[in-house]
C-alpha positions in Angstrom: 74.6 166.4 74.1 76.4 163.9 71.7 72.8 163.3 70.1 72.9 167.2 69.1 75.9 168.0 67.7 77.8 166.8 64.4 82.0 166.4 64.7 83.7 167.1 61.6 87.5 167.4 60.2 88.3 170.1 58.3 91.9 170.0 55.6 91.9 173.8 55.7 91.2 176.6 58.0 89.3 178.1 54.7 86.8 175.5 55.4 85.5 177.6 58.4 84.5 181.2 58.3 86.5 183.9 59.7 83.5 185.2 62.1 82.8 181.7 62.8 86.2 180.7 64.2 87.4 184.0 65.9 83.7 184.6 67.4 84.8 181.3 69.3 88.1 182.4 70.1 86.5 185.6 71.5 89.6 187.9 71.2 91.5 185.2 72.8 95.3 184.5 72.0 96.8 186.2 68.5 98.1 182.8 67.5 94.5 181.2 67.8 93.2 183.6 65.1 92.2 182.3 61.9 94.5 184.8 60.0 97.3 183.7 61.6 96.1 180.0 61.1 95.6 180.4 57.5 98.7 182.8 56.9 101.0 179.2 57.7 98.7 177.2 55.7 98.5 179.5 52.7 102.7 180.2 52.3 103.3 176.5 52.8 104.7 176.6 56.5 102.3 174.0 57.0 101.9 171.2 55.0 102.3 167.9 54.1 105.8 168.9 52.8 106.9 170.3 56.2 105.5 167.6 58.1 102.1 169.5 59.4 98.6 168.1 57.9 95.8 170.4 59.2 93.4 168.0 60.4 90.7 170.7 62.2 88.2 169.6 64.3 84.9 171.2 63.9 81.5 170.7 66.0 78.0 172.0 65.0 74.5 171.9 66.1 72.1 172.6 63.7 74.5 174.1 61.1 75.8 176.3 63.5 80.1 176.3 64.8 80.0 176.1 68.6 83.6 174.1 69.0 86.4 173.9 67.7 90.5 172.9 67.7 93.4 173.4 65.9 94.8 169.5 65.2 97.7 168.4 62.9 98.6 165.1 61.8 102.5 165.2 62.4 105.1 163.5 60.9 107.9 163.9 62.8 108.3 165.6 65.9 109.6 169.0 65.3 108.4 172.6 66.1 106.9 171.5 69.4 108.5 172.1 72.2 107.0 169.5 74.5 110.0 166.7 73.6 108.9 163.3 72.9 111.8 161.8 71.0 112.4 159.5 73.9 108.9 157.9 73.8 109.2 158.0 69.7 112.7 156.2 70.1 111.1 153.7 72.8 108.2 153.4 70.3 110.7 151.8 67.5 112.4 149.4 70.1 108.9 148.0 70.9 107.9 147.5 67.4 105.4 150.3 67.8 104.8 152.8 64.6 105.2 156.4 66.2 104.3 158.3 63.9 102.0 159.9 62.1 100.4 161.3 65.4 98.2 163.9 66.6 98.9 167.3 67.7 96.3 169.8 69.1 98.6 173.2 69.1 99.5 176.0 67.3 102.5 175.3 65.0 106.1 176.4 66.2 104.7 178.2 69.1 105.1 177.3 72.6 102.6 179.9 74.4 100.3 178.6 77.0 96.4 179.4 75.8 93.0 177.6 74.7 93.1 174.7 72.5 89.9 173.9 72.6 87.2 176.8 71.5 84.0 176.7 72.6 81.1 179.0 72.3 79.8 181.4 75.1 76.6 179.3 75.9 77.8 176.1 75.6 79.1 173.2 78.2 82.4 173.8 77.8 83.6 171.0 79.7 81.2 168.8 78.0 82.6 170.1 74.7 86.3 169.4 75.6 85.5 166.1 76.6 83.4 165.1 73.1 86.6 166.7 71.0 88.8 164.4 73.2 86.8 161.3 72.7 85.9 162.4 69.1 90.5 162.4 68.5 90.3 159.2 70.5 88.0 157.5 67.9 90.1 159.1 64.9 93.0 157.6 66.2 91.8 154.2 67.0 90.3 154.2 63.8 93.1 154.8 61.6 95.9 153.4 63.7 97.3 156.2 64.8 99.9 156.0 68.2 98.8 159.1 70.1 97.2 162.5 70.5 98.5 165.5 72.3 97.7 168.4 73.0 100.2 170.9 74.0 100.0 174.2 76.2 96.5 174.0 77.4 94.8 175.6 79.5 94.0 174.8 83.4 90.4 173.5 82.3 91.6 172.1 79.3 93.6 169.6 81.1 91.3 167.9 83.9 88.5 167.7 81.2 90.9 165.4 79.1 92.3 163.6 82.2 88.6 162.7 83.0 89.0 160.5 79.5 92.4 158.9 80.3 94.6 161.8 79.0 98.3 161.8 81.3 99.5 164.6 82.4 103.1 166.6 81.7 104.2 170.0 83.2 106.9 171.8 81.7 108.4 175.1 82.5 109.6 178.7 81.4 110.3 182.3 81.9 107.8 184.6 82.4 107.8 188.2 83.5 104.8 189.6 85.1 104.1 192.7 85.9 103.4 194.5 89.7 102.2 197.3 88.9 105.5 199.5 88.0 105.7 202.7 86.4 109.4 202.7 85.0 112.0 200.3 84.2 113.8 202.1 87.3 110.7 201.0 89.5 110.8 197.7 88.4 114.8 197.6 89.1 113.9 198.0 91.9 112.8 194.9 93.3 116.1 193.1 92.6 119.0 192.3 94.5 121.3 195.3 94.6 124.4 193.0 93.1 121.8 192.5 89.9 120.3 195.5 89.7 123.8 196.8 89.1 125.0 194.3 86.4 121.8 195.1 84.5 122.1 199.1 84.6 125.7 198.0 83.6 124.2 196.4 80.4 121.8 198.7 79.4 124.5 201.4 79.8 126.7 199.7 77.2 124.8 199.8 74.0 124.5 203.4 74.7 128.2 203.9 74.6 128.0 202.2 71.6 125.4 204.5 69.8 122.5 201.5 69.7 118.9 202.8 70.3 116.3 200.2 70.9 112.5 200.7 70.1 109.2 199.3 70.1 107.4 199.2 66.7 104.4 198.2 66.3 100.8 199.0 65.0 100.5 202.0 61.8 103.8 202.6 62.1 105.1 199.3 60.8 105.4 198.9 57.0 106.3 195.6 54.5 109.9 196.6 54.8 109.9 196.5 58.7 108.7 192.5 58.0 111.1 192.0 55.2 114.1 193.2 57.6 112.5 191.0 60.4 112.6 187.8 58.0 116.3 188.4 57.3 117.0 188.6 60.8 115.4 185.6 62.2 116.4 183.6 58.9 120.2 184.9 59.9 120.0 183.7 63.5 118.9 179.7 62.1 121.5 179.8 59.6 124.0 180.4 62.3 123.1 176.8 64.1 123.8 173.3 63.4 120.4 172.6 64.6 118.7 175.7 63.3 115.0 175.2 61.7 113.5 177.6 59.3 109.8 177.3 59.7 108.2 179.9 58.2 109.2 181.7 54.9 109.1 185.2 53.5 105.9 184.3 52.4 104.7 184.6 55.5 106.3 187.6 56.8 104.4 189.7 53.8 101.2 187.7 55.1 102.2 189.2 58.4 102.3 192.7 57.0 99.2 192.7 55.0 96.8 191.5 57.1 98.6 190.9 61.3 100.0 194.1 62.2 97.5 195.4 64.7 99.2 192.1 66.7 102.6 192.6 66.1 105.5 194.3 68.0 108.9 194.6 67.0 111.6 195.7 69.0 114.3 196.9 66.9 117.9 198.1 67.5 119.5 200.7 65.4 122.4 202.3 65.2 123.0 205.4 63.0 119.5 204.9 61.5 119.9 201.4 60.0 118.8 198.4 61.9 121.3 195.6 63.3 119.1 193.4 65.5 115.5 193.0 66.6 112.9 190.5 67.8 109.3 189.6 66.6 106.7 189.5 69.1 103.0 189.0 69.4 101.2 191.1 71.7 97.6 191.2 72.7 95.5 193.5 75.6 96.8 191.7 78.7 100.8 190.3 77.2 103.6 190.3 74.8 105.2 187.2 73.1 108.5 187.0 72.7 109.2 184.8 69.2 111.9 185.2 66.4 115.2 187.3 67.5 118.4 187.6 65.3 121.3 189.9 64.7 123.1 191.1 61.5 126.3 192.2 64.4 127.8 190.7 67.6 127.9 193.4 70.7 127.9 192.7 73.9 125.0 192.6 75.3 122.8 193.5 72.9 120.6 189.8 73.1 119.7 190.6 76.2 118.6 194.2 76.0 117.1 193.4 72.9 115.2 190.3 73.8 114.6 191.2 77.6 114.7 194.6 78.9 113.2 196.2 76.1 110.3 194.0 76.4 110.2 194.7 79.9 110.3 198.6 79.5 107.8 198.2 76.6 105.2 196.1 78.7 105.5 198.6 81.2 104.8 201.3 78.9 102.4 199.5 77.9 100.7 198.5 80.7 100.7 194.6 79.5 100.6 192.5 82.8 102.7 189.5 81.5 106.0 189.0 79.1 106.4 185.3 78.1 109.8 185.0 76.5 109.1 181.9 74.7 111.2 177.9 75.9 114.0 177.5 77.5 116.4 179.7 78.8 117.3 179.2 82.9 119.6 182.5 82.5 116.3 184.5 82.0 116.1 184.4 85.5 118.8 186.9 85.9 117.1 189.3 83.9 113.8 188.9 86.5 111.7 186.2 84.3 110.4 183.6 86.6 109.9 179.9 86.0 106.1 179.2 85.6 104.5 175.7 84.8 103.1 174.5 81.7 100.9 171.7 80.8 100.4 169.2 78.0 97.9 166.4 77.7 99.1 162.8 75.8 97.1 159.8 75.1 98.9 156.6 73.7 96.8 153.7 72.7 99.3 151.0 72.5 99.2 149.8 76.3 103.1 149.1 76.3 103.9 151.9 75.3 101.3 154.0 77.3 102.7 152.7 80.3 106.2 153.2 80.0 105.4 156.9 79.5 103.2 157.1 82.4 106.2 156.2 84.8 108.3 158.6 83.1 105.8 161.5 83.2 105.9 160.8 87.0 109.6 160.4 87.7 109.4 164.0 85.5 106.8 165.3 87.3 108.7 165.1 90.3 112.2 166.7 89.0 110.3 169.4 87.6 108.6 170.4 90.5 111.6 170.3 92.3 113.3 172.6 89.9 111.1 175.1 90.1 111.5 175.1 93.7 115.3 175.6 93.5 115.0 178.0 90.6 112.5 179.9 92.9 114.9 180.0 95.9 117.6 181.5 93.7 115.3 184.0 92.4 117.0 187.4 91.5 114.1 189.4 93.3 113.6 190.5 96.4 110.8 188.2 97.1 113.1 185.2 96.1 115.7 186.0 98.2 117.0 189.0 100.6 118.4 191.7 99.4 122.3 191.3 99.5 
């Protein structure tokens, strides 16, 4: 197959067509698209100034785009969710140059989906394997300490480990949907000391006059965005260790050209908006993002963040919430703790095998977390009914 098909780096998602990309992506995951893609790369959220180089990798036959993956030469470690200051630390102390590396991911975002696209006719293992081998040979060539590749898929991962990738699982809260037809229904399926804490909470904002809705689709508009930006820039500003990623610039992108993807969820009181999230939603789920709040009630993160987005994905009929890292107190609100995987290849043999120890030793805490997490669950099925 190698004999057939050209690898190529691109600097810029413009250096691929729309169509060509998102044929690929086949109405895959919203933050795959090349819109989205470009949207960082044209307001400067990605860039050599924040630390993210697009590095795309591109593979043809005959002219033709049949693979594909977001990469990004990094230069530090942030926006990524999967933690490696440890091994970058360890890195220094062994003389080792950490970074630049190589990240296969979508910047800022840590939603499980493909990394590697591939066309509907193609070997698709055979495809994920070449683009492995093909950021091997980048990285051996110009020195680089490691790839990784985070939030892949199922496939994406034993195709990888085939070329010497290891192996990390990480967890978070997702909600998934059983097939209710109300918030009440899904209520439910807790434990009755739960299920009355969280009518409790919901029955708050209304004695404050908040309403909370969904807006999404025709009826959002630039200043809906605008609003949004201030929010989530207000919730950073608030932290010590608050990052701004992405800029106004990016929020008009959002408005001109993303809306059929977005969702906000917005709470207003007396008509004029004091909280809300940003989420990405496509036909099967909704993505919980960017939340912030220009007044402190009680209460009103976790309507706003969790049981709105419950009652809207109901409403909705979306089969699966993911609320986005961290978080272990999402489980009282009925999100479940589901595994995630990354892929990481380090060339420096020192190094590589240091991390390979710790992967295991965290392979096997995390799997025993999950376990514990799931026998505390706050659903039925987790536990009796008390």
């Amino acid at each position: 197959m190698a004999d057939e098909l050209t690898v190529k780096i691109i600097h810029a998602i413009t250096e691929v067509g729309r169509e060509n990309w998102d044929r690929l992506l086949n109405s895959g995951s919203p933050f795959l698209k090349w819109d989205w893609l470009d949207s960082l790369e044209q307001t400067g959220c990605v860039s050599e100034k924040t630390g993210w180089l697009p590095h795309h990798i591109i593979v043809e036959r005959g002219g033709e785009v049949v693979g594909s993956c977001p990469m990004y030469l990094k230069l530090h470690s942030m926006g990524e969710f999967v933690f490696d200051h440890d091994w970058a630390e360890h890195a220094f102390r062994l003389g080792i140059r950490y970074y630049p590396k190589m990240l296969v991911g979508i910047p800022f975002t840590p939603v499980t989906s493909v990394r590697f696209l591939t066309g509907g006719r193609e070997d698709r293992r055979g495809l994920i394997r070449l683009m492995g081998r093909a950021l091997l040979h980048l990285a051996r060539d110009y020195d680089i300490s490691s790839i990784h590749v985070n939030f892949c898929l199922g496939d994406e991962a034993e195709a990888l480990e085939e070329i010497g990738f290891l192996p990390r699982v990480g967890l978070q809260f997702h909600w998934h949907n059983r097939g209710y037809r109300s918030f009440d229904d899904y209520l439910k399926d807790f434990r009755s000391e739960r299920r009355t804490k969280i009518k409790r909470e919901r029955r708050e904002l209304l004695t404050q006059g908040i309403i909370i809705r969904s807006v999404e689709g025709d009826e959002l508009t630039p200043a809906h965005l605008r609003t949004m930006f201030r929010l989530y820039q207000d919730h950073i500003e608030r932290f010590y260790y608050g990052q701004q990623y992405l800029t106004q610039q990016f929020f008009d992108e959002m408005a001109r050209r993303f809306t059929s993807s977005i969702c906000l969820i917005l709470a207003e009181r007396d008509s004029r908006i004091i909280a809300g999230t940003f989420n990405l939603q496509d036909p099967t789920a909704l993505y919980g993002r960017y939340w912030g709040a220009f007044e402190e009630e009680r209460y009103l993160h976790f309507n706003v963040c969790y049981y709105a987005a419950i009652e809207h994905c109901i409403r909705k009929g979306l089969k699966r919430f993911e609320a986005g890292a961290g978080g272990s107190f999402k489980r009282f609100r009925g999100l479940e703790p589901q595994p995630t995987a990354s892929m990481h290849y380090l060339l420096e043999e020192r190094l590589r095998r240091a991390v390979k120890d710790y992967l295991r030793r965290e392979r096997e805490a995390m799997d025993y977390k999950q376990m514990k997490l799931l026998e505390k669950s706050q659903l039925k099925e987790g536990s009796e009914d008390q």
